[in-house]
C-alpha positions in Angstrom: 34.8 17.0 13.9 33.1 17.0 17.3 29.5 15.6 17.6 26.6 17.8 17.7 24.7 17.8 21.0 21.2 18.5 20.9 20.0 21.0 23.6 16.4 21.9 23.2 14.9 25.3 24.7 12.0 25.3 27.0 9.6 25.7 24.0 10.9 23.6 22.2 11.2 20.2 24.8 7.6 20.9 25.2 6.9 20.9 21.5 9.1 17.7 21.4 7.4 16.0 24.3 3.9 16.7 22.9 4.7 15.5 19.1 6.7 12.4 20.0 3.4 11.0 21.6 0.7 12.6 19.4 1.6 13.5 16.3 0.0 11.3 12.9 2.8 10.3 10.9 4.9 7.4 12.5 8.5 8.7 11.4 7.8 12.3 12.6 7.6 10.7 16.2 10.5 8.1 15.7 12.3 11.5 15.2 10.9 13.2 18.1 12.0 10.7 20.2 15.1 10.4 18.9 15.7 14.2 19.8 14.3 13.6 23.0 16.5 11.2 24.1 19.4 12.7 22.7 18.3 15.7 24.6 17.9 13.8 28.0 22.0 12.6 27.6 21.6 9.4 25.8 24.1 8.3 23.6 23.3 7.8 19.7 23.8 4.4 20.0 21.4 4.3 22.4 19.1 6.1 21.0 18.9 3.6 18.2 18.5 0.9 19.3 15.8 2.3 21.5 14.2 3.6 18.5 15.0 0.2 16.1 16.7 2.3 13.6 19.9 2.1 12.5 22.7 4.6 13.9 23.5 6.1 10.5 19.5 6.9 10.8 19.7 8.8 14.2 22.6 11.2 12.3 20.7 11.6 9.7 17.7 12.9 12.2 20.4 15.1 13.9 21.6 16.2 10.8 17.9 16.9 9.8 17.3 18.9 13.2 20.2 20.7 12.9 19.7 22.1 9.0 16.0 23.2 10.0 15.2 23.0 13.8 12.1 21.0 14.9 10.3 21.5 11.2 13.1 20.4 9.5 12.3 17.2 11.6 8.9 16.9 10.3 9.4 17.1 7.0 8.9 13.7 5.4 10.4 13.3 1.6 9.2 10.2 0.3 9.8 8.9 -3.1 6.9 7.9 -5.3 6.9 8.6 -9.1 4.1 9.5 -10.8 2.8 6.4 -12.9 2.6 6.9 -16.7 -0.7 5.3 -17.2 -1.8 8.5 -15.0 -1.5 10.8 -18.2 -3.9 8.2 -19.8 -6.4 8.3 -16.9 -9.7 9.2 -18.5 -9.1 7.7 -22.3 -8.9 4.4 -19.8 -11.0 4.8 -17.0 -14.3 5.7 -20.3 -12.9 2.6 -22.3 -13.6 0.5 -19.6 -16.7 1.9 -18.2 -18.5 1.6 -21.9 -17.0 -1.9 -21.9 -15.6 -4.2 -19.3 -12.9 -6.4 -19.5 -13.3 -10.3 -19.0 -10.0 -10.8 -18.1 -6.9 -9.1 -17.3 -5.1 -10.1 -20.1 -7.2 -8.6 -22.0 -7.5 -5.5 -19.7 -3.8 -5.2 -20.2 -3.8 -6.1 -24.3 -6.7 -2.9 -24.3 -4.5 -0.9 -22.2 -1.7 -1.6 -24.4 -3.4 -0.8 -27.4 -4.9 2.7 -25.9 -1.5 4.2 -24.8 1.2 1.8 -25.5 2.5 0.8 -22.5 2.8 -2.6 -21.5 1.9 -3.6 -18.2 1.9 -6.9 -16.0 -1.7 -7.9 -14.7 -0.8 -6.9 -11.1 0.3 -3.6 -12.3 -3.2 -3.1 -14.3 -5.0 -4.5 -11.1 -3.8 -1.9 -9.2 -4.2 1.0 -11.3 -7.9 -0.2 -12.4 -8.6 -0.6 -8.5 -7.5 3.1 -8.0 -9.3 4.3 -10.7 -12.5 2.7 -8.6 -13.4 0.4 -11.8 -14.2 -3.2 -10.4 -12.9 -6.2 -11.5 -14.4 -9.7 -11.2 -12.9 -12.6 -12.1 -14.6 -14.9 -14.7 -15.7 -18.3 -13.2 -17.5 -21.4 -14.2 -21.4 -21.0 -14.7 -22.6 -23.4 -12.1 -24.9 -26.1 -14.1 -28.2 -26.6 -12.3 -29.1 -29.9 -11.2 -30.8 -32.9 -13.3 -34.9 -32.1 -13.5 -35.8 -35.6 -12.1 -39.3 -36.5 -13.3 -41.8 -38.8 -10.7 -42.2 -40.9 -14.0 -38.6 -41.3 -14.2 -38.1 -42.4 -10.8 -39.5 -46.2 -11.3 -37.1 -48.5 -9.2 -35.6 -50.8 -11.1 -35.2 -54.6 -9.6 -31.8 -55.6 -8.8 -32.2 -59.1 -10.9 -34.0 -59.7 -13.9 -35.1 -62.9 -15.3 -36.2 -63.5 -18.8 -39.2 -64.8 -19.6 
């Protein structure tokens, strides 16, 4: 099977030249440029380690350019699951907001106990964090200092001798 070369149209290098500079996400332009220099006569090789990709990435952005032209390039498909806590959203968000948790152990026990899915304190953190509830961590209650009467403050000799 012959490599695919990429030849890009007038409209099309322009589009190219604009969005590799400009555009917001980060891998839309890694892609761009990718094209671009593949368009200019660079080899794939090149063309990753120019990039800092792999070269298995570059044919996958050829592959991706050449199954749906230049949108088929800016299409991003990232994985992120939905969290299961997120079905349980409000029962959580209005248990804590009529009582706080101390801790997070116990934020996690009362989670546990609403819905029935365990989860490590980091994982709570994080999903209490997004819901906007704020935590703060329990810390000693600083003890104020020793009242220290005038009367109290009779200096005392170093010696004593009976009498």
């Amino acid at each position: 099977m012959a490599w695919f070369r990429v030849h890009l149209t007038e409209e099309q290098q322009r589009i190219v030249h604009e969005e590799r500079v400009s555009h917001p996400n980060l891998r839309v332009r890694e892609k761009m440029l990718v094209i671009w220099l593949l368009h200019c006569g660079a080899t794939r090789e090149h063309a990753a380690v120019v990039v800092g990709a792999s070269r298995s990435t570059v044919q996958r952005y050829v592959a991706a350019f050449r199954a749906g032209g230049l949108d088929g390039l800016r299409q991003c498909h990232v994985y992120r699951p939905a969290s299961e806590m997120a079905a349980y959203r409000d029962l959580i968000r209005e248990s804590f907001e009529k009582q706080p948790a101390c801790t997070m152990a116990e934020a996690c026990d009362r989670i546990f106990r609403l819905t029935g899915l365990r989860r490590g304190p980091s994982q709570v953190r994080k999903f209490l964090k997004d819901q906007g509830l704020k935590f703060q961590r329990t810390r000693a209650i600083p003890v104020p200092p020793k009242k220290t009467w005038p009367s109290m403050l009779q200096p005392k000799p170093l010696f004593s001798r009976p009498n």
